[in-house]
Backbone bond lengths (Angstrom), bond angles and torsions (degrees), N, CA, C in turn:
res aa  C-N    CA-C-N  psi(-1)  N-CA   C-N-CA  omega(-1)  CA-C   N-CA-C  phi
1 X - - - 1.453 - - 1.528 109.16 -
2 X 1.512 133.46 118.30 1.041 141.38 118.53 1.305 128.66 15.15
3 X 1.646 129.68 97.48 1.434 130.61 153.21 1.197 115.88 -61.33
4 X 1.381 108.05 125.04 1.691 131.19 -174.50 1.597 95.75 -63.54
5 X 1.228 127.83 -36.56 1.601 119.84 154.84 1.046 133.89 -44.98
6 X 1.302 120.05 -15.53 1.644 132.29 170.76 1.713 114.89 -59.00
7 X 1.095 90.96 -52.25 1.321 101.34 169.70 1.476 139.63 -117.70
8 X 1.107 104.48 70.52 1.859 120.27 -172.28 1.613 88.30 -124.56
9 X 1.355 84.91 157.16 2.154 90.39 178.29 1.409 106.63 -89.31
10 X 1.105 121.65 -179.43 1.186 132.44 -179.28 1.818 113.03 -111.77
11 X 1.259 103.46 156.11 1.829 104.62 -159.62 1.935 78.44 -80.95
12 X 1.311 101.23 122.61 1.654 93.00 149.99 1.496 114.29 -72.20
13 X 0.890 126.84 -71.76 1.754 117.88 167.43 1.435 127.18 11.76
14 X 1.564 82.15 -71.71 1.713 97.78 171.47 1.566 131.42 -79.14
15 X 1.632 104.02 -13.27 1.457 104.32 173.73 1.689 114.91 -94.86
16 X 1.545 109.42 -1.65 1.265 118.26 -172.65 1.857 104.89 -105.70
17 X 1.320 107.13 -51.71 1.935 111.88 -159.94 2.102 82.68 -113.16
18 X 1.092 115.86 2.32 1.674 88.62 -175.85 0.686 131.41 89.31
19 X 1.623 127.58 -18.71 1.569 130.82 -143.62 1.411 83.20 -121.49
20 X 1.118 112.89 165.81 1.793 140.88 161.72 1.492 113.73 -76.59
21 X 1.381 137.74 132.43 1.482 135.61 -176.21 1.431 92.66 -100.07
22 X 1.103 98.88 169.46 2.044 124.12 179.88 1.905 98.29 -40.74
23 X 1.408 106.40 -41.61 1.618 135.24 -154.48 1.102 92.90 -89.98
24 X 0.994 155.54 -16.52 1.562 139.74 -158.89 1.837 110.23 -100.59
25 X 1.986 105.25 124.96 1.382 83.00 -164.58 1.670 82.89 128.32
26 X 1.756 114.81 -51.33 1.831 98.48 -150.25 1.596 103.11 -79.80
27 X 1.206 107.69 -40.97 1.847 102.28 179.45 1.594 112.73 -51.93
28 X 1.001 121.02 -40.70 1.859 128.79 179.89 1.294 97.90 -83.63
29 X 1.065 134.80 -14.20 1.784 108.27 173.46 1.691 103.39 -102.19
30 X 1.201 111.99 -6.98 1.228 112.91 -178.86 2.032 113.01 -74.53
31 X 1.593 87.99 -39.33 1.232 82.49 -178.13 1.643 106.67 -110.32
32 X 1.238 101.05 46.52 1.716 112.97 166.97 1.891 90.08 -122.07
33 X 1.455 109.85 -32.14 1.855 94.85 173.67 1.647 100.88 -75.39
34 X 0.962 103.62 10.75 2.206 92.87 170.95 1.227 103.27 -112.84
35 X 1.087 98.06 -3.56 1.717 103.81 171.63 1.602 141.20 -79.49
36 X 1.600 85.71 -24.26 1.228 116.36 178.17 2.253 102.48 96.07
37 X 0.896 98.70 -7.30 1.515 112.70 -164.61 1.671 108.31 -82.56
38 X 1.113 114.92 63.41 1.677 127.73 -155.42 1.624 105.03 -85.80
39 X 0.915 110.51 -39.18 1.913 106.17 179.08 1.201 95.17 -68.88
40 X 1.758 136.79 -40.04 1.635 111.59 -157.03 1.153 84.43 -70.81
41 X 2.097 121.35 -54.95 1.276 97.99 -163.30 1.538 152.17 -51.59
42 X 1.326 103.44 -17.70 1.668 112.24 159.36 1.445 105.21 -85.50
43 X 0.699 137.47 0.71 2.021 129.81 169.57 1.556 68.30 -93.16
44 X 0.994 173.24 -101.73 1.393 147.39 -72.39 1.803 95.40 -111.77
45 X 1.129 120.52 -59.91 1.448 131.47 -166.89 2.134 97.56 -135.21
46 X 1.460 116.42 87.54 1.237 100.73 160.37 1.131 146.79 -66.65
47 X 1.321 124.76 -11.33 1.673 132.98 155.63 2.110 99.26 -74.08
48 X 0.779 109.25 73.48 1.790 101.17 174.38 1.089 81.01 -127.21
49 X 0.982 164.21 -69.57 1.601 149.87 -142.31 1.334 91.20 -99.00
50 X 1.408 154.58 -10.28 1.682 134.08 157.01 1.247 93.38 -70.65
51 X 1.302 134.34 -69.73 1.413 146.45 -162.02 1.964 100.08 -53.30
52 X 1.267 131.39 -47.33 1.511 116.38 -178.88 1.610 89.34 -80.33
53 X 0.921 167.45 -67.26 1.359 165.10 174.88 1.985 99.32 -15.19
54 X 1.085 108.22 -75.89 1.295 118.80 176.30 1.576 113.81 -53.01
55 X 1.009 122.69 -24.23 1.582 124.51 150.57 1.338 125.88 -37.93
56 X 1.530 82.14 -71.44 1.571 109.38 -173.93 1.693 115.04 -51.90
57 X 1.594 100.90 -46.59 1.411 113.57 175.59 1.452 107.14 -50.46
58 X 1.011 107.82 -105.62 2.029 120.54 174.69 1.909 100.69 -15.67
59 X 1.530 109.20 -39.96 2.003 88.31 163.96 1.086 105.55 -61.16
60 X 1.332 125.08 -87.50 1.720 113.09 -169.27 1.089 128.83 -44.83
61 X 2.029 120.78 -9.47 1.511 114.45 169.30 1.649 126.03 -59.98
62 X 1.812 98.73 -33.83 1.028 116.85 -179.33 1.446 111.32 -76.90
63 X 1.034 141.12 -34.73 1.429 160.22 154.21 1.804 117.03 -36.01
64 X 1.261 95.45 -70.47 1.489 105.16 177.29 1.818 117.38 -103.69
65 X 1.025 123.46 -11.36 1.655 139.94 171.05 1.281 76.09 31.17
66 X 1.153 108.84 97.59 1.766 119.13 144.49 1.278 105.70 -157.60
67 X 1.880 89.64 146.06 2.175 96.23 177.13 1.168 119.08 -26.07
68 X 1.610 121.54 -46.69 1.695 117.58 -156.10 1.759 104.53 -63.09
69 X 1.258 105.81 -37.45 1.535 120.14 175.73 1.316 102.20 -64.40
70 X 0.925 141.34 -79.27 1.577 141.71 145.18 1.606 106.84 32.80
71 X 1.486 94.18 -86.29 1.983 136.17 175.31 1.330 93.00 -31.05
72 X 1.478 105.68 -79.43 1.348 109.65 -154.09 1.596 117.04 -60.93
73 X 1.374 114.20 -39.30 1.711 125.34 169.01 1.465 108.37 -42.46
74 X 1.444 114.03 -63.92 1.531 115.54 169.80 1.417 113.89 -38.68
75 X 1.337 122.29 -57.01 1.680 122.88 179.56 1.092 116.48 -42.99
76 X 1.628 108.03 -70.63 1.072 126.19 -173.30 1.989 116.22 -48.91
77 X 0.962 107.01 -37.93 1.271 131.08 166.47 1.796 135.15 -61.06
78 X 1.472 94.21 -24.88 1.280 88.47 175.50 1.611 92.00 -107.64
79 X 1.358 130.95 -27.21 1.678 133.49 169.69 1.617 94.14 -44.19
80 X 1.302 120.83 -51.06 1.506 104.99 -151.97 1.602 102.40 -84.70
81 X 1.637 124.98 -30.60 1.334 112.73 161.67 1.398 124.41 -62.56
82 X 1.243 129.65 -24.93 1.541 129.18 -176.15 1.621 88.88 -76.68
83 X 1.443 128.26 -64.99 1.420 116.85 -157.92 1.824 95.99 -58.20
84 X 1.210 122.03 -57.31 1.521 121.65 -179.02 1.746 124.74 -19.73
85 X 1.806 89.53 -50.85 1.483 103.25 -169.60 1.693 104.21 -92.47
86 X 1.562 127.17 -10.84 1.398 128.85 164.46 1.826 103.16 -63.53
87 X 1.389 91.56 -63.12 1.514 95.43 -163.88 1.632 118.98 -62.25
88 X 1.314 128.05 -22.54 1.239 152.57 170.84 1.895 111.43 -76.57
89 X 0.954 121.76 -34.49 1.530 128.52 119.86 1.540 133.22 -3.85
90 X 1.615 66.64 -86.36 1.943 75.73 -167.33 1.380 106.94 -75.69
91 X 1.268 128.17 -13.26 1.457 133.58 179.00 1.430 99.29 -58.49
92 X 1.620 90.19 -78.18 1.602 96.47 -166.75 1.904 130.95 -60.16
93 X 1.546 91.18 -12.91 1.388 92.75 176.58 1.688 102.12 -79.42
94 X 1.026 116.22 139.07 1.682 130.61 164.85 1.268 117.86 -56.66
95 X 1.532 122.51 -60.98 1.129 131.06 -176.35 1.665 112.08 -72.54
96 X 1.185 142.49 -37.34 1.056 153.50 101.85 1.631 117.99 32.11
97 X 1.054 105.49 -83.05 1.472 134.19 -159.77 1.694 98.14 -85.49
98 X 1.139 114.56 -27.56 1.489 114.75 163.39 1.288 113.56 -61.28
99 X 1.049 131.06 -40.53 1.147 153.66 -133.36 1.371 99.28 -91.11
100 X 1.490 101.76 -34.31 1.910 112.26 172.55 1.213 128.46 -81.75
101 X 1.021 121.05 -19.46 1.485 135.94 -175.06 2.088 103.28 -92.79
């Protein structure tokens, strides 16, 4: 059997400037939540449960196309950019990121 790591893409970001993008983190925590392995996966990517939520939403938007779906995409959507751009933050800040450990 095949590691689901075999095939995940690679951050251009990070293979070009070095650095880590906002995104880096979501494919491996995704398949650490199929894992059953749910704390690393938010230590790894903390929007993973806004971001599979927000999946889920936009399926049934397309499914049922109604406002409330609408609503909730927007919510869900601005939760998962605020947590994205907190946690992407505290990563990259040094002093910060000490601060977690």
């Amino acid at each position: 059997m095949r590691n689901p790591e075999d095939y995940m893409l690679p951050c251009p970001n990070k293979k070009f400037f070095g650095i880590d993008c906002p995104g880096c983190g979501l494919q491996r925590s995704v398949v650490m939540v199929s894992k059953g392995e749910f704390n690393n996966a938010f230590h790894m990517f903390p929007a993973v449960y806004t971001t599979i939520l927000l999946v889920i939403a936009v399926f049934f938007h397309f499914i049922l196309k109604k406002k409330v779906t609408t609503k909730i995409i927007l919510v869900l959507a601005v939760i998962n950019v605020i947590i994205i751009i907190i946690a992407y933050i505290l990563k990259m800040n040094p002093i910060l990121s000490n601060l977690k450990s």
